[in-house]
N, C-alpha and C positions, 0 to 999 in steps of 0.2 A: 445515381445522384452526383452533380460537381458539386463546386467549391463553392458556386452562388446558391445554388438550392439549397445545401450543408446551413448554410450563412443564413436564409432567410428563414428555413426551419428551426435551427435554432432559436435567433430573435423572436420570432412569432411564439413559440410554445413554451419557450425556457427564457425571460427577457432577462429575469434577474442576474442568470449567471451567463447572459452570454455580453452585456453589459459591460461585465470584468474581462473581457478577453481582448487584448488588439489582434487586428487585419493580421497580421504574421502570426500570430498565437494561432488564431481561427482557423489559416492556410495549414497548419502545421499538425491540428487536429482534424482537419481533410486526406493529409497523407498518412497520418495514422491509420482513419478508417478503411482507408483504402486497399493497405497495405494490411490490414487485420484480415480483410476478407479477403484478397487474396491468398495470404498465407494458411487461412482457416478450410480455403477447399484443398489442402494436401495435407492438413495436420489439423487435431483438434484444438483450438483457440481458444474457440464459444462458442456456446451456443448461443447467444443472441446474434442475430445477423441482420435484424430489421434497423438501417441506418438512424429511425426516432428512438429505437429501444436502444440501441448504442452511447448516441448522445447523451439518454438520462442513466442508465443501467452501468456504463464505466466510466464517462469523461464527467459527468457532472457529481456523480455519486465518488468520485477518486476525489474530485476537488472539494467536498464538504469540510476536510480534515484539513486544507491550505491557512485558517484561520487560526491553527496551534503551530505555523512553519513561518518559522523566523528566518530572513534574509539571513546569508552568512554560514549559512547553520550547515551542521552534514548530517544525512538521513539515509539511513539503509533500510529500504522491503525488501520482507522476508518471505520470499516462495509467492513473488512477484507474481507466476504467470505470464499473462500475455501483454503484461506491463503494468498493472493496476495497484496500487494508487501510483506508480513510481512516473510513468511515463508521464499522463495529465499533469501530475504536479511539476515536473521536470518542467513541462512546458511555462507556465504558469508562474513559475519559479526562479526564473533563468539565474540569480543571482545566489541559490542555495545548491550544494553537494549533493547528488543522489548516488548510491550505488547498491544497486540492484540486482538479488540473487537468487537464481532457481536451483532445482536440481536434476531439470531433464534439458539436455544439453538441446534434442531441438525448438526449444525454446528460447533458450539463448541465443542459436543463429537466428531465430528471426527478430529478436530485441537487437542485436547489434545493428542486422540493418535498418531496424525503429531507427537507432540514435544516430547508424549515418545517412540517414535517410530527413532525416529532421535536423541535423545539423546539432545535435545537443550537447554541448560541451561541458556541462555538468552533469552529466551522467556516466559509471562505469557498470558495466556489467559484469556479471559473475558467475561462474558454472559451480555450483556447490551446493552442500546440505550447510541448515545453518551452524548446528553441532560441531562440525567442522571447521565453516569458516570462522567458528565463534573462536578458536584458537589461537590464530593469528592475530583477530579484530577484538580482541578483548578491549570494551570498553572505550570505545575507539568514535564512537558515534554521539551527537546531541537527541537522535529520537529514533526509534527504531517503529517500525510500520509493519502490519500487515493485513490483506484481506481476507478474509475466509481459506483461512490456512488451517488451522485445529480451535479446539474448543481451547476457555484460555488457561487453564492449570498448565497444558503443556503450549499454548500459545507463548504464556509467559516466561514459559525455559526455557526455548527457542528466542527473544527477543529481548529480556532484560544482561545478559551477558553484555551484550551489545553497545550498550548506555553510560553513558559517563556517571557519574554522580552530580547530580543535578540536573540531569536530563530526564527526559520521556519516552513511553510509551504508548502510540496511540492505536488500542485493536477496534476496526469495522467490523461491527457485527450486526445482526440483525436484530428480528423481534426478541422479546422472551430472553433478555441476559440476565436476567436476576437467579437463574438456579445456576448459572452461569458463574455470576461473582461470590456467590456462597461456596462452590464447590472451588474458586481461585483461591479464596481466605491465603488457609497457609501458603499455597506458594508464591504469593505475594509478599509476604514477610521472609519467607526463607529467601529468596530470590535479592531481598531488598530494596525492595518498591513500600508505593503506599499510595492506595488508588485519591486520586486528586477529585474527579467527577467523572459522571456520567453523563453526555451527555444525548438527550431522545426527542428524535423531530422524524417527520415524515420526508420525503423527496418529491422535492417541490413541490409539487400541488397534485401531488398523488397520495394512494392510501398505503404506497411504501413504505414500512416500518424500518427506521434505524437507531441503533447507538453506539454512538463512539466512545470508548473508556478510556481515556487518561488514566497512565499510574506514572507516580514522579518516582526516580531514582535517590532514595536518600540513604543507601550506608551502599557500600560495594556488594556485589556476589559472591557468595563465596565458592571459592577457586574449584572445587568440584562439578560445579555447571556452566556451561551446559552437561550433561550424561554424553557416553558415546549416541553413535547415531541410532535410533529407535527404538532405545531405552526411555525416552519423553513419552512417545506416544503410547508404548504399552504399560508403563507405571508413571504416570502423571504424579504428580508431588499433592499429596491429598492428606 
């Protein structure tokens, strides 16, 4: 596929969200794809590799969450991956901070050449666990992100650290979060959040199930979390 195929497929299948995008935005998430599947036959990326499943499955599905991202703002994803939501929105965004953090280093080399490859000048990248980087970054961010990183009791002790007060948290997740936000309850209050909404729509015009949760940051974290690193995943805050 080039850059007019990209362009026409798009248009044709997805009009509404490719509508929002300029000529250089569009060019920009051609060299992403491009550079996803090359990088993807020497390292694991995705498994999605069909260029229509791409478009809706990361670039379109990363942007659904751009309507809670205010110009200006700074935003950190958390165990980013192969860019998602960080990169699309980066593009999409030009005028907001992303900075973007994994914890498998070759991931990282292929994000940095994402951002020099794409020219993104609001984007920094980062090799780290968040646990860690949450040390230095305390509270340092207006919205903390992530995709399909953990379920969210320990979603949310990995990304509320992160968060100023009066900022956000927005997790992508899938079908089925309501045993989800039960089993979040307490660490949502311990953390010092307070879920804002839910919000549950399909992907595009598919029978893709998603929701995005909003929690607003309203008192500080207190200073013990994040936990050391892997202490979240094996005792989530319940």
């Amino acid at each position: 596929m080039n850059f007019e195929e990209l362009k026409k497929e798009w248009t044709k299948e997805y009009p509404e969200s490719a509508n929002k995008i300029a000529e250089e935005q569009m060019q920009k998430f051609f060299s992403y794809m491009e550079l996803l599947l090359e990088w993807n036959q020497k390292m694991n990326l995705t498994a999605i590799t069909d260029p229509k499943e791409i478009i809706l499955k990361h670039f379109i599905d990363s942007m659904t969450i751009s309507p809670y991202i205010e110009e200006e703002k700074k935003v950190i994803d958390v165990g980013t991956g192969a860019g998602f939501p960080g990169i699309p929105l980066a593009i999409i965004c030009p005028n907001t901070s992303f900075t973007l953090i994994d914890a498998l280093n070759k991931r990282i080399s292929f994000l940095k050449e994402i951002v020099t490859k794409l020219q993104l000048s609001n984007v920094v990248v980062e090799h780290a666990r968040a646990e860690d980087f949450a040390k230095e970054n305390r509270e340092k961010y207006d919205i903390a992100t992530s995709r399909a990183v953990a379920n969210l009791p320990v979603l949310l002790e990995y990304l509320l650290p992160f968060v100023k007060k009066e900022g956000k948290c927005i997790c992508m997740k899938g079908p089925n979060i309501q045993e989800e936000l039960k089993e979040a309850k307490k660490a949502i209050t311990v953390l010092g959040g307070k879920l804002e909404k839910v919000d549950y729509f399909h992907l595009m015009d598919t029978e893709i199930e998603r929701n995005n949760v909003v929690i607003k940051k309203i008192k500080n974290t207190p200073l013990q979390y994040p936990r050391k690193s892997g202490i979240p995943s094996k005792n989530p805050i319940r």
